[in-house]
DSSP file (Angstrom, degrees, kcal/mol; ACC not computed):
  #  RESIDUE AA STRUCTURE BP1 BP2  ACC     N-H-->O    O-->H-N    N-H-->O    O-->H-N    TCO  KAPPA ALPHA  PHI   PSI    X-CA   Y-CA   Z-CA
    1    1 A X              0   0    0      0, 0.0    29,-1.2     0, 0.0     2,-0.3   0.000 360.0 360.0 360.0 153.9    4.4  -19.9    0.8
    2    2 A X  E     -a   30   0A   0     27,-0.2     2,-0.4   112,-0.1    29,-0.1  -0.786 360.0-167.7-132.8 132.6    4.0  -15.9    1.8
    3    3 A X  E     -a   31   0A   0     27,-1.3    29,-4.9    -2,-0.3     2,-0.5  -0.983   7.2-154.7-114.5 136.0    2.0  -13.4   -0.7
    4    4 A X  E     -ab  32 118A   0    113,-3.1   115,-2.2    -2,-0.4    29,-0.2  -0.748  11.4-174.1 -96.9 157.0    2.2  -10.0   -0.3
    5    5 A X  E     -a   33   0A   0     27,-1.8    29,-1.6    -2,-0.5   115,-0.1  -0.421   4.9-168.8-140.9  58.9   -0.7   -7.9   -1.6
    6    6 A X  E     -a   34   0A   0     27,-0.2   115,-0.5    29,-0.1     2,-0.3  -0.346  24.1-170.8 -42.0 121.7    0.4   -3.9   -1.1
    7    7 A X        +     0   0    0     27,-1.3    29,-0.3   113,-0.1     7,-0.1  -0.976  29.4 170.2-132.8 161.8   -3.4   -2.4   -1.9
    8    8 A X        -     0   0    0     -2,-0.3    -1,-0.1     2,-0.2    27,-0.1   0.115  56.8-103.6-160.8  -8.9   -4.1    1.4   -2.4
    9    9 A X  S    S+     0   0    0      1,-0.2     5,-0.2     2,-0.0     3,-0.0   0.233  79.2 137.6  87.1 -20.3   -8.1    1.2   -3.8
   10   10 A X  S  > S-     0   0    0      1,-0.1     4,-2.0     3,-0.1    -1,-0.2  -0.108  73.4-116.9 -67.0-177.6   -6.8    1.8   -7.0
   11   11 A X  H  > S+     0   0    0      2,-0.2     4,-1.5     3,-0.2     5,-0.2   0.736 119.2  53.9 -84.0 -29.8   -8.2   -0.2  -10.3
   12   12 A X  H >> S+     0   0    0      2,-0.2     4,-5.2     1,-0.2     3,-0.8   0.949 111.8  39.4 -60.9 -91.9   -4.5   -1.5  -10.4
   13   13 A X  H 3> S+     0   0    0      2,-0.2     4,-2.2     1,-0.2    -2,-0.2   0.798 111.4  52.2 -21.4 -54.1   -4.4   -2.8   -7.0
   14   14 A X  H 3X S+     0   0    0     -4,-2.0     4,-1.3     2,-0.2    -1,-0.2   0.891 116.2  48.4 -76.2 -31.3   -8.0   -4.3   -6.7
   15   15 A X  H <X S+     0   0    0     -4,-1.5     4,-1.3    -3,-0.8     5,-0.3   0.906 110.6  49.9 -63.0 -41.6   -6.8   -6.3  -10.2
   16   16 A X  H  X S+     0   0    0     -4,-5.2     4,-0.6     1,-0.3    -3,-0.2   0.771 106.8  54.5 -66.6 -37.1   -3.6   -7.2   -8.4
   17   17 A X  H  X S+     0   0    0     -4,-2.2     4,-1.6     1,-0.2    -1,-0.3   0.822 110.2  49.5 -51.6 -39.3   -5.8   -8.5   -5.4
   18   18 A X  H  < S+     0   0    0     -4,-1.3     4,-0.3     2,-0.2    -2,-0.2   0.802 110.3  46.3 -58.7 -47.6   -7.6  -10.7   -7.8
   19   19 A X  H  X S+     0   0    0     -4,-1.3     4,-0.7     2,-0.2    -1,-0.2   0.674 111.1  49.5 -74.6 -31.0   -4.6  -12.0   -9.3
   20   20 A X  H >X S+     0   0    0     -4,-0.6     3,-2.2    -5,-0.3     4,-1.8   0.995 112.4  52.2 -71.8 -58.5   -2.8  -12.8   -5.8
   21   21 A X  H 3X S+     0   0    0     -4,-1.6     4,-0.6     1,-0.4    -2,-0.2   0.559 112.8  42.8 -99.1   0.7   -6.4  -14.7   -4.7
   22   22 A X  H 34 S+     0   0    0     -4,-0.3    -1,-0.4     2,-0.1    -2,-0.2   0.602 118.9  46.4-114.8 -13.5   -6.2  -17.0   -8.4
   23   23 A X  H <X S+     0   0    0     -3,-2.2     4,-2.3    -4,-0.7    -2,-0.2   0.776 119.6  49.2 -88.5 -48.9   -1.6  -17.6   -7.4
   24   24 A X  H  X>S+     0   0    0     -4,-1.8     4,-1.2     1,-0.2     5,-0.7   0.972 112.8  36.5 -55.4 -58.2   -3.0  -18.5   -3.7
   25   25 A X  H  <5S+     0   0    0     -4,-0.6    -1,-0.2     1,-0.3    -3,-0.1   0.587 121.0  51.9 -92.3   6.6   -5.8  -21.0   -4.3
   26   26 A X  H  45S+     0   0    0      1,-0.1    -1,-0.3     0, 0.0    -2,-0.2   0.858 121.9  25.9 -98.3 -20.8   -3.7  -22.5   -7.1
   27   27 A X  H  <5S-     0   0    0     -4,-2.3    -2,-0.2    -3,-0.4    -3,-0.1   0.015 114.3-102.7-127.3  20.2   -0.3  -23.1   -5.3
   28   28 A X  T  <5 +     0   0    0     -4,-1.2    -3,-0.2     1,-0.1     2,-0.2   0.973  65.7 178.1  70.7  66.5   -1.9  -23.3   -1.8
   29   29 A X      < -     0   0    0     -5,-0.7    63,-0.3    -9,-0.1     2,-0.3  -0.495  24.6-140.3 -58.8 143.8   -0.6  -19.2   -1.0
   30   30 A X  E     -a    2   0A   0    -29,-1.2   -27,-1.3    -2,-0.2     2,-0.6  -0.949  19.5-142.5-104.2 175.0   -1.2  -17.3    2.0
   31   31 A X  E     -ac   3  93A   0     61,-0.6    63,-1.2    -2,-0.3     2,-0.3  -0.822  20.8-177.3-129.4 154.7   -2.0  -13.9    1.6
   32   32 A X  E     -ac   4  94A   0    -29,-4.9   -27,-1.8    -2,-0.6     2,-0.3  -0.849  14.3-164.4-122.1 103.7   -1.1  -10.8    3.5
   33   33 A X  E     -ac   5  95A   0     61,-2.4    63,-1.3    -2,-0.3     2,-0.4  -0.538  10.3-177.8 -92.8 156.1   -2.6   -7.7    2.2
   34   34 A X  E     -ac   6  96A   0    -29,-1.6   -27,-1.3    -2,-0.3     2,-0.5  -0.941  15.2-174.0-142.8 118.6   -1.2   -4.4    3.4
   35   35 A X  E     - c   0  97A   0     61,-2.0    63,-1.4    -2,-0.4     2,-0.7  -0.915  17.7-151.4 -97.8 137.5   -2.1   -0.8    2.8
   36   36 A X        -     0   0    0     -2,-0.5    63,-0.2   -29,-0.3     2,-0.1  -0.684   4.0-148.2-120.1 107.2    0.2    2.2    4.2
   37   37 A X        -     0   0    0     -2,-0.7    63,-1.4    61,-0.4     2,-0.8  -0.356  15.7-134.1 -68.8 122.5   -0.8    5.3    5.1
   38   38 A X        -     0   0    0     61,-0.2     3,-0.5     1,-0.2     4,-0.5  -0.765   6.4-145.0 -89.5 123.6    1.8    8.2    4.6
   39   39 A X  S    S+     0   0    0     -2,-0.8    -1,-0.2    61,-0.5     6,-0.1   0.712  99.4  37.9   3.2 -65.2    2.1   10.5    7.3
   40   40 A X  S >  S+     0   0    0     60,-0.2     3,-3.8     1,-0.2     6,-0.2   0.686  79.0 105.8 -91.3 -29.3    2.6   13.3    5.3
   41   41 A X  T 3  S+     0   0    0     -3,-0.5    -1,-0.2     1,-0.3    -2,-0.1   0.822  73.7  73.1 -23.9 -40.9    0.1   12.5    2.3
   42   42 A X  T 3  S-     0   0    0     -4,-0.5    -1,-0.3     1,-0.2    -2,-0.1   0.737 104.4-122.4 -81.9  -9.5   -2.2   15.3    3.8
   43   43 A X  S <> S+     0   0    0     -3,-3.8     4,-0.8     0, 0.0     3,-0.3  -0.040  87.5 111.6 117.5 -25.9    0.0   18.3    2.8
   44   44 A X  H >> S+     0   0    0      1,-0.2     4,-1.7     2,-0.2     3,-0.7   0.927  78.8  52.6 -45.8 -59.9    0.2   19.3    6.8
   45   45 A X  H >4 S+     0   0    0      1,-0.3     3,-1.6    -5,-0.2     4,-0.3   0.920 116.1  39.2 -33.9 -76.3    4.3   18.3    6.6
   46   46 A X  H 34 S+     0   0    0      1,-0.3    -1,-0.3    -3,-0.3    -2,-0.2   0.534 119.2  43.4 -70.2 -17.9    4.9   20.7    3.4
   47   47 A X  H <X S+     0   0    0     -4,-0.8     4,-0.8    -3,-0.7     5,-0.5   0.270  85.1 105.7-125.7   3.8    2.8   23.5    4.3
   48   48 A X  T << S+     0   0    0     -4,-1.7     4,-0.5    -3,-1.6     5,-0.2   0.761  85.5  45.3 -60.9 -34.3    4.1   23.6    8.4
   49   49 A X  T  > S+     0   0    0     -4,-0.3     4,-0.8     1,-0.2    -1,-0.2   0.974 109.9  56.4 -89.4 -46.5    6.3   26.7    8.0
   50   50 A X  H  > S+     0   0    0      1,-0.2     4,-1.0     2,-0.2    -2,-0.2   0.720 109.9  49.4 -10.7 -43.1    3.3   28.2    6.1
   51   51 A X  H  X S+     0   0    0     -4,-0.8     4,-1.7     2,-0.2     7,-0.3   0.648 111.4  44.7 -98.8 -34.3    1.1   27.5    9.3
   52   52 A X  H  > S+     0   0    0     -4,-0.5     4,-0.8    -5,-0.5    -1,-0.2   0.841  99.7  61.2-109.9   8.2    3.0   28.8   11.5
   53   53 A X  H  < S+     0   0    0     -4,-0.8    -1,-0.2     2,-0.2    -2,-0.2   0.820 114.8  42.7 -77.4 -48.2    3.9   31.9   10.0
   54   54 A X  H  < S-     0   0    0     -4,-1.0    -2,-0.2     1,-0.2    -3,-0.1   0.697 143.2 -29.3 -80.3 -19.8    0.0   32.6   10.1
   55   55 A X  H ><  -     0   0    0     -4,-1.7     3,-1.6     4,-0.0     4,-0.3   0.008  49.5-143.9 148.1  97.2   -0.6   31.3   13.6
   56   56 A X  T 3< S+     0   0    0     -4,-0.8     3,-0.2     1,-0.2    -4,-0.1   0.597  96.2  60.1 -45.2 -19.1    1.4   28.6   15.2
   57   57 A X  T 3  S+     0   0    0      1,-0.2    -1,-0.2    -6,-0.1     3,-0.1   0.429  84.8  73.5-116.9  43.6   -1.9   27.2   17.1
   58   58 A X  S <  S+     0   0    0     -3,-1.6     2,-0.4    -7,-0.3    -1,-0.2   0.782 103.9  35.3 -98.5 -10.9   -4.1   26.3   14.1
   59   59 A X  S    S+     0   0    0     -4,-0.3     2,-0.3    -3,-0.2    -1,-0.2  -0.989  83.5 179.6-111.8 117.8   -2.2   23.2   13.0
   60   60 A X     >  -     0   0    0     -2,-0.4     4,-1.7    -3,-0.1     3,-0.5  -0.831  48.6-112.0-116.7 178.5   -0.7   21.2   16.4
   61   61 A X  H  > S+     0   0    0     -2,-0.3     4,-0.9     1,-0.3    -1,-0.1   0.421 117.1  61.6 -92.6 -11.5    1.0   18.4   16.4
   62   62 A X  H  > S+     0   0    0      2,-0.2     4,-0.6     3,-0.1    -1,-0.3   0.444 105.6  48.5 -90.3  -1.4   -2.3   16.6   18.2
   63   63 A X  H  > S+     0   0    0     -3,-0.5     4,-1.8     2,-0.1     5,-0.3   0.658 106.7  58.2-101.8 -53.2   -4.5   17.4   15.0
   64   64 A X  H >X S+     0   0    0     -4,-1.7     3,-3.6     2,-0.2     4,-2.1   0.946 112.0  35.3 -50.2 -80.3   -1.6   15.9   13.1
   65   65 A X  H 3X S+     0   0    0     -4,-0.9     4,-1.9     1,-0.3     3,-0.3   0.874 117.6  63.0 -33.6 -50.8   -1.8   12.0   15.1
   66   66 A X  H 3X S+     0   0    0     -4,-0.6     4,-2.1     1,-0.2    -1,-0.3   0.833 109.1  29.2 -48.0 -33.6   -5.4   13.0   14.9
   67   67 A X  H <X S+     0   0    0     -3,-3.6     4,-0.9    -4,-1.8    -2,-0.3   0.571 123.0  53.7-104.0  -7.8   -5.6   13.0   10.9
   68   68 A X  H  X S+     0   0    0     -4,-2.1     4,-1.1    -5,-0.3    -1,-0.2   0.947 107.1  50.6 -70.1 -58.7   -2.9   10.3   10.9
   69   69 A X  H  X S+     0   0    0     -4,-1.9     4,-4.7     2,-0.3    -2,-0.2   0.802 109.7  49.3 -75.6 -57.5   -4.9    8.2   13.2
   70   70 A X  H  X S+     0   0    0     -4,-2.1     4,-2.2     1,-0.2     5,-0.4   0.999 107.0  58.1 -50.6 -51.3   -8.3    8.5   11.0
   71   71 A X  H  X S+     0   0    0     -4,-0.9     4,-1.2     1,-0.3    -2,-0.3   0.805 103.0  51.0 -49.9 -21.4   -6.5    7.6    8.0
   72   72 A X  H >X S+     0   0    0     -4,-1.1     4,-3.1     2,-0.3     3,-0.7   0.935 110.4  46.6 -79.6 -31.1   -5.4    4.5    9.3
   73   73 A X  H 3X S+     0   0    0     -4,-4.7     4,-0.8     1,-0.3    -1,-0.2   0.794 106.4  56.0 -85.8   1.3   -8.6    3.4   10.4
   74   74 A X  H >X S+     0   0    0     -4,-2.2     4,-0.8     2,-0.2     3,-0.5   0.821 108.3  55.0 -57.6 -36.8  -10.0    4.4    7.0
   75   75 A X  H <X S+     0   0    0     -4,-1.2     4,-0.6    -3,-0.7     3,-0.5   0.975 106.2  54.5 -92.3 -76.2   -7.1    1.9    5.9
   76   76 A X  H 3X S+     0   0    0     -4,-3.1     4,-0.7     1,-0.2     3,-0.5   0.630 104.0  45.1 -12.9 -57.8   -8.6   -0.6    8.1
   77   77 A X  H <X S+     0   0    0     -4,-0.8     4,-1.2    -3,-0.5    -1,-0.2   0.584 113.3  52.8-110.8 -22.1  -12.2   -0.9    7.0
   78   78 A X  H  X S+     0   0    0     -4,-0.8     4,-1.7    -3,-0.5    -1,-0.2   0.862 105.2  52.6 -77.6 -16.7  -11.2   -1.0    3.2
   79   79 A X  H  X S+     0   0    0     -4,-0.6     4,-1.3    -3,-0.5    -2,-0.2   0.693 113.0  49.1 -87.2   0.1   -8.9   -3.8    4.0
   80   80 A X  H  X S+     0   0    0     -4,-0.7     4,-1.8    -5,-0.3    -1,-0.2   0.846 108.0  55.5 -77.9 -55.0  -12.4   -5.3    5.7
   81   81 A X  H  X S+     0   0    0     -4,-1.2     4,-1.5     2,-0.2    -2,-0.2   0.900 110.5  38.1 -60.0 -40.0  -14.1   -4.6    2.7
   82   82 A X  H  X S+     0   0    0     -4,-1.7     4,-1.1     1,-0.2    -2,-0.2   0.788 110.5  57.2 -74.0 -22.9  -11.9   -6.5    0.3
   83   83 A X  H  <>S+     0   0    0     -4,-1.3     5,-0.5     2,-0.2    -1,-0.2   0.858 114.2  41.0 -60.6 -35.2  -11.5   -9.0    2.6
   84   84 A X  H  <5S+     0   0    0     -4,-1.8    -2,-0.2     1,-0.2    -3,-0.1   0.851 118.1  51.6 -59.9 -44.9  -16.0   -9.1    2.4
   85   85 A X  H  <5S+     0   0    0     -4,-1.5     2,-0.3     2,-0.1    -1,-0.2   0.458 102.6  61.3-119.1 -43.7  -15.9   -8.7   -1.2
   86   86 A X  T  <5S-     0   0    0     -4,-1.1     2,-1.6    -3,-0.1    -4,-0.0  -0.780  80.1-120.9-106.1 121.6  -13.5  -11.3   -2.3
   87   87 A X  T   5 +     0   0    0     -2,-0.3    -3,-0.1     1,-0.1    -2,-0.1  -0.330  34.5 169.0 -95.0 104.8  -13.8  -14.9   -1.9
   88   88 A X    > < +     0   0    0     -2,-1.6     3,-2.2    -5,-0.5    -1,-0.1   0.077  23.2 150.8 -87.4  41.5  -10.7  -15.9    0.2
   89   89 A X  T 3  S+     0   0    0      1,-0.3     3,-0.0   -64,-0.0   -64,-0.0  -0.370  73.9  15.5 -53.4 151.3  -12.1  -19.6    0.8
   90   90 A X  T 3  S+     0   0    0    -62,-0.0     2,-0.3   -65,-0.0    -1,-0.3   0.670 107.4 112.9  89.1  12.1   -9.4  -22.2    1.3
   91   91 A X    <   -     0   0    0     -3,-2.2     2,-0.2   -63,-0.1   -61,-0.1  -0.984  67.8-131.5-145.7 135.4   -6.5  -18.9    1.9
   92   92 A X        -     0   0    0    -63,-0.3   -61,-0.6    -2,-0.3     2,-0.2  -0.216  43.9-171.6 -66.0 153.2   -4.6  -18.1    5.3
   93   93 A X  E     +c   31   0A   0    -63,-0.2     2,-0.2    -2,-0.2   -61,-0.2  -0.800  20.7 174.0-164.6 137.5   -5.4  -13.8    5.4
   94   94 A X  E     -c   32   0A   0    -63,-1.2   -61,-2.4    -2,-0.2     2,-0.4  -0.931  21.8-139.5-141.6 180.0   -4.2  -12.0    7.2
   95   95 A X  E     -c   33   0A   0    -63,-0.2     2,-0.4    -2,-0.2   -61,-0.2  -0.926  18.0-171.4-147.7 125.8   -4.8   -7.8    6.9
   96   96 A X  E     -c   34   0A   0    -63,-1.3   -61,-2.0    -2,-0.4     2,-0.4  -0.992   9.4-178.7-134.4 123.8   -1.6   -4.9    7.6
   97   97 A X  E     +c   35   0A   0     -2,-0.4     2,-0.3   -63,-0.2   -61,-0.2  -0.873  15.2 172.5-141.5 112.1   -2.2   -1.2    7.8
   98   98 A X        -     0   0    0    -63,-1.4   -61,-0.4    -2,-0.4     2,-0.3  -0.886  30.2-136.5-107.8 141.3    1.4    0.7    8.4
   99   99 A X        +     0   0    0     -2,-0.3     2,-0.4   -63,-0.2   -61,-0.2  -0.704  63.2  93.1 -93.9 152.8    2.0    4.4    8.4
  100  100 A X  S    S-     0   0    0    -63,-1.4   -61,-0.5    -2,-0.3     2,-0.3  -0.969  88.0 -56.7 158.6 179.8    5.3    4.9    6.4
  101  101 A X     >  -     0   0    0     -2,-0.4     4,-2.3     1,-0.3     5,-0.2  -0.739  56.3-130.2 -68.4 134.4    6.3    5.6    3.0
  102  102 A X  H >> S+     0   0    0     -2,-0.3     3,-3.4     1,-0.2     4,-0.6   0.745  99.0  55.3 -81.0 -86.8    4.9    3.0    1.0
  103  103 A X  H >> S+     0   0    0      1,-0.3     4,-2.5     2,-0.2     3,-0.5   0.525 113.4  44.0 -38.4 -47.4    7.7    1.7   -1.0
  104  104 A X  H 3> S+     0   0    0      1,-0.2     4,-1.4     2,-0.2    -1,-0.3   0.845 114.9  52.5 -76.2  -9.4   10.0    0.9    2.3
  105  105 A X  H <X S+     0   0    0     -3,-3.4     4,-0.6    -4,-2.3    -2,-0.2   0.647 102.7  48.5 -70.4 -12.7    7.4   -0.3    3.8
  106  106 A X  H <X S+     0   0    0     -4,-0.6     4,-1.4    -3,-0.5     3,-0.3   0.900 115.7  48.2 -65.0 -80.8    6.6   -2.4    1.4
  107  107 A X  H  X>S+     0   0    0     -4,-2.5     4,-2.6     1,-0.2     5,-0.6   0.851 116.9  48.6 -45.5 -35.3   10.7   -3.6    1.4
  108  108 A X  H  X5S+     0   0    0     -4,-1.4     4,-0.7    -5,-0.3    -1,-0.2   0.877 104.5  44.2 -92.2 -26.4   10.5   -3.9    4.6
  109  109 A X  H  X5S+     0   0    0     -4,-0.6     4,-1.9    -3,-0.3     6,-0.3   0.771 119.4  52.3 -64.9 -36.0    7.6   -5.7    5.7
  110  110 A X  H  <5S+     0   0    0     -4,-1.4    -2,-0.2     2,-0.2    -3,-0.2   0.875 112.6  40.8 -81.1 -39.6    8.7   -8.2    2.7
  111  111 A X  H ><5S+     0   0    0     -4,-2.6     3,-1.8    -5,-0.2    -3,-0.2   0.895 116.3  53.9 -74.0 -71.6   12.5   -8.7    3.8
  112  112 A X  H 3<<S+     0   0    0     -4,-0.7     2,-0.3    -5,-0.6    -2,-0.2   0.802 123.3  23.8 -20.4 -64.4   11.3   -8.9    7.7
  113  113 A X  T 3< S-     0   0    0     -4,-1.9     2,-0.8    -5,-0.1    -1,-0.2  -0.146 106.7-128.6-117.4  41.4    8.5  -11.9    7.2
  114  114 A X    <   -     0   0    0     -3,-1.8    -4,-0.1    -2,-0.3    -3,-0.1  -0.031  32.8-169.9  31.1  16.9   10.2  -13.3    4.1
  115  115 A X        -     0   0    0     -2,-0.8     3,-0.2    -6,-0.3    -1,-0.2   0.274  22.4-140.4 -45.8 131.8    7.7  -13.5    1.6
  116  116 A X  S    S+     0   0    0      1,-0.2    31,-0.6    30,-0.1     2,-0.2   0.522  76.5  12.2 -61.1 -24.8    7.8  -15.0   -1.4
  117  117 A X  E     - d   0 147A   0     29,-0.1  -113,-3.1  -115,-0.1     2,-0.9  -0.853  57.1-150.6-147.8 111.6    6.0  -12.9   -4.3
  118  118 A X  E     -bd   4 148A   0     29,-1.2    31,-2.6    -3,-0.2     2,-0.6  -0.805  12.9-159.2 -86.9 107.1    4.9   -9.3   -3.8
  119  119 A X  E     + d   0 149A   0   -115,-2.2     2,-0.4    -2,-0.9    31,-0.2  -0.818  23.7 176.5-100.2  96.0    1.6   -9.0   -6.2
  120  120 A X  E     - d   0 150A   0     29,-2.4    31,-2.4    -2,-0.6     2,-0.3  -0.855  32.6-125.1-116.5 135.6    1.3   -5.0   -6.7
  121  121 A X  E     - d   0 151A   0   -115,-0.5     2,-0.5    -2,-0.4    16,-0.2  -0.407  25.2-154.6 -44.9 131.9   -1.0   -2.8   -8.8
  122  122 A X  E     - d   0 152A   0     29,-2.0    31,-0.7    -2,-0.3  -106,-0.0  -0.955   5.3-156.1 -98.6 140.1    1.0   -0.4  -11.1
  123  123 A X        -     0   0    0     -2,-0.5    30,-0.1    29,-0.1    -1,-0.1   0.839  28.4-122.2 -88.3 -32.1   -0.8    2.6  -12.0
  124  124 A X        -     0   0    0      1,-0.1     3,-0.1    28,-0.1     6,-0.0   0.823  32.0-168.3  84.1  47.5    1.1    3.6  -15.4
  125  125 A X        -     0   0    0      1,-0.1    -1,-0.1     4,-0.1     5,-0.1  -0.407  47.3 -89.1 -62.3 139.5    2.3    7.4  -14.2
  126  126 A X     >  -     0   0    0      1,-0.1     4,-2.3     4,-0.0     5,-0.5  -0.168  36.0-102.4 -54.0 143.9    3.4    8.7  -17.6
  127  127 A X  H >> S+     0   0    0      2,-0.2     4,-2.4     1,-0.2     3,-1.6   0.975 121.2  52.1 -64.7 -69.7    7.4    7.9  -18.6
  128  128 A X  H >>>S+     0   0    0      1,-0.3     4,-1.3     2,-0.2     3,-0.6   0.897 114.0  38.3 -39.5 -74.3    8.1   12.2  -17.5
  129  129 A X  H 345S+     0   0    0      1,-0.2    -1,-0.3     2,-0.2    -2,-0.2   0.660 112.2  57.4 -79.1  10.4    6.6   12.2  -14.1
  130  130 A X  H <X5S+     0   0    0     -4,-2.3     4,-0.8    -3,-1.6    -2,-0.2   0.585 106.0  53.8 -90.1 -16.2    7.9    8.7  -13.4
  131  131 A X  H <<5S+     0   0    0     -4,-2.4    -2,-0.2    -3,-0.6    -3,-0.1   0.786 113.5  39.6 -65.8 -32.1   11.3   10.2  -14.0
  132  132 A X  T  <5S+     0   0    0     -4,-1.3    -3,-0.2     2,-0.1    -2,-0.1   0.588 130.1  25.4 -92.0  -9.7   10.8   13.0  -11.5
  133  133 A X  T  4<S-     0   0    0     -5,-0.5    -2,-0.2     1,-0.1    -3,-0.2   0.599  88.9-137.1-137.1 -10.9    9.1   11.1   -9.0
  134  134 A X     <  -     0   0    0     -4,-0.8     2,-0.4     4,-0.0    -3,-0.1   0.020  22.5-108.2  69.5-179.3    9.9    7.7   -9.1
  135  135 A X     >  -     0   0    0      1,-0.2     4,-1.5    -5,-0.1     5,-0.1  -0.975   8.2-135.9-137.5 161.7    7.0    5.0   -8.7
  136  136 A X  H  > S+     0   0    0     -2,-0.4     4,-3.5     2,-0.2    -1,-0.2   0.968 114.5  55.7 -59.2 -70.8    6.5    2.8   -5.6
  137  137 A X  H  > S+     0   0    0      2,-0.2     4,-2.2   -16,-0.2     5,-0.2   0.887 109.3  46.6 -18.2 -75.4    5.9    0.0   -8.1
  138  138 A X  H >4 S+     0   0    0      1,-0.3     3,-0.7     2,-0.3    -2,-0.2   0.868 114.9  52.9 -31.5 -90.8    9.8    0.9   -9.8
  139  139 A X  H >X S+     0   0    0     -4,-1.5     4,-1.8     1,-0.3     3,-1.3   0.665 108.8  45.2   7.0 -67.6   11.0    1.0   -6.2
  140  140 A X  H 3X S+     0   0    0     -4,-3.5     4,-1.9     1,-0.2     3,-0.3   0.975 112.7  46.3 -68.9 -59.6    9.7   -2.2   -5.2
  141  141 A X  H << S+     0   0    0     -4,-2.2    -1,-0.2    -3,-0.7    -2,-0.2   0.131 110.8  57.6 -99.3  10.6   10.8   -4.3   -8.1
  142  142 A X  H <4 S+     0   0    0     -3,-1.3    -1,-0.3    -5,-0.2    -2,-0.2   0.890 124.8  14.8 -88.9 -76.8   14.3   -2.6   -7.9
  143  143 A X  H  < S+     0   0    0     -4,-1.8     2,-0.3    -3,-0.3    -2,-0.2  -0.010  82.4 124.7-103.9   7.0   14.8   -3.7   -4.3
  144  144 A X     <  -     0   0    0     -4,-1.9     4,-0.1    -5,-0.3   -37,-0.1  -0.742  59.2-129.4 -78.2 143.5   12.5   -6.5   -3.0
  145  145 A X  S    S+     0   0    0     -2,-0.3     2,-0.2   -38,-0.1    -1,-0.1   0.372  91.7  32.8 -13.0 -33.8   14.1   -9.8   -1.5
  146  146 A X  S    S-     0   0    0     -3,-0.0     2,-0.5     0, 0.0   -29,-0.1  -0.635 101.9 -65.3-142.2-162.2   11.7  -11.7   -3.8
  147  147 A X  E     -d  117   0A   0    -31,-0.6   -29,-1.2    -2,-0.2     2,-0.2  -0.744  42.9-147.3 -79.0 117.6    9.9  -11.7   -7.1
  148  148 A X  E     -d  118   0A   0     -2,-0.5     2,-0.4   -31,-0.2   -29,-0.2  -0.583   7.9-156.1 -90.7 156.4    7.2   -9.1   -7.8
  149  149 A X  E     -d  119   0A   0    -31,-2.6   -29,-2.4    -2,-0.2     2,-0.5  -0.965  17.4-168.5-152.6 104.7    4.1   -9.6   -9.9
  150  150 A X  E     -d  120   0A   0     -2,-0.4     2,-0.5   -31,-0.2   -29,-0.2  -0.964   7.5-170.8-122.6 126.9    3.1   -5.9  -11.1
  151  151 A X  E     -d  121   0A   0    -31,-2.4   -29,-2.0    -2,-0.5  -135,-0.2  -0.969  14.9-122.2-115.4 122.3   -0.4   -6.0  -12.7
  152  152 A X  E >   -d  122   0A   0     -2,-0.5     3,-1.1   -31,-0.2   -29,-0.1  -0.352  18.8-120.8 -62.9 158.7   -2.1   -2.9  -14.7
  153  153 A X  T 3  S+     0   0    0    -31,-0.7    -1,-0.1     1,-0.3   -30,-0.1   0.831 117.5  59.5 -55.2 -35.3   -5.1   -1.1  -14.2
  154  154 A X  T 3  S+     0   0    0      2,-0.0    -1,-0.3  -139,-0.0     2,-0.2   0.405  73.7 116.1 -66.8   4.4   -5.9   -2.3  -17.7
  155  155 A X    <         0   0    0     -3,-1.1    -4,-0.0     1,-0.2    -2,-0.0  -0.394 360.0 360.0 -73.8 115.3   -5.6   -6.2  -16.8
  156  156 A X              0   0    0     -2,-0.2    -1,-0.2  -141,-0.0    -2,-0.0   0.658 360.0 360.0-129.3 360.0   -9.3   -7.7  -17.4
């Protein structure tokens, strides 16, 4: 049996790791934790015609891969840290950092390698700007392949 563990640093997310590592070592889980770095999250994408209106060579498209590049391995060394942090005795882990959009990556990783519960922080965006914006969370638990487990930041 497959858990997914989508984690983001938030207080939602680190609860939601906690709750996947107490589903694991009670029904003999393994866990895959995954964070995904968006591409675009750094405002470069949205502000590109902006940039090059002022001087096409102060943003390139190598400083972009560059800032892509850090972030992942920032990704990396948090998913190192929870891994330190967190007693995974007696649980298969295994540690995913994808660049994407989180919510298909999310679907997609989960339909591909078939997992069985996706355990996600929710953050609790206010009922207005989860109407304009959707949530990852929403997303997932609209379309995943399996059952989702959405835990709040408030969980103690």
């Amino acid at each position: 049996m497959k858990l997914l563990v989508p984690i983001d640093g938030s207080k939602a997310s680190i609860n939601a790791l906690r709750k996947a590592i107490e589903i694991a070592k009670e029904y003999n889980f393994s866990i895959t934790l995954l964070m995904v770095v968006e591409e675009n999250h750094w405002g470069y994408e949205r502000n590109q015609n902006f940039w090059h209106q002022v001087d096409g060579s102060i943003i390139s498209v190598g400083v972009e891969h560059e800032v892509v590049s850090k972030l992942e391995e920032r990704a990396a060394e948090l998913l190192d840290a929870a891994a330190s942090t967190y007693d995974f005795s007696g649980i298969d882990l295994e540690k995913m950092v994808i660049t994407g959009e989180p919510s298909i990556e999310i679907l997609d990783l989960a339909k591909k390698e078939g997992f069985d519960l996706i355990v996600m922080g929710n953050r609790g965006m206010s009922k207005i700007k989860r109407f304009f914006t959707g949530s990852v969370t929403q997303r997932v638990i609209a379309e995943a392949p399996c059952p989702v487990l959405s835990i709040h930041e408030d969980l103690k």
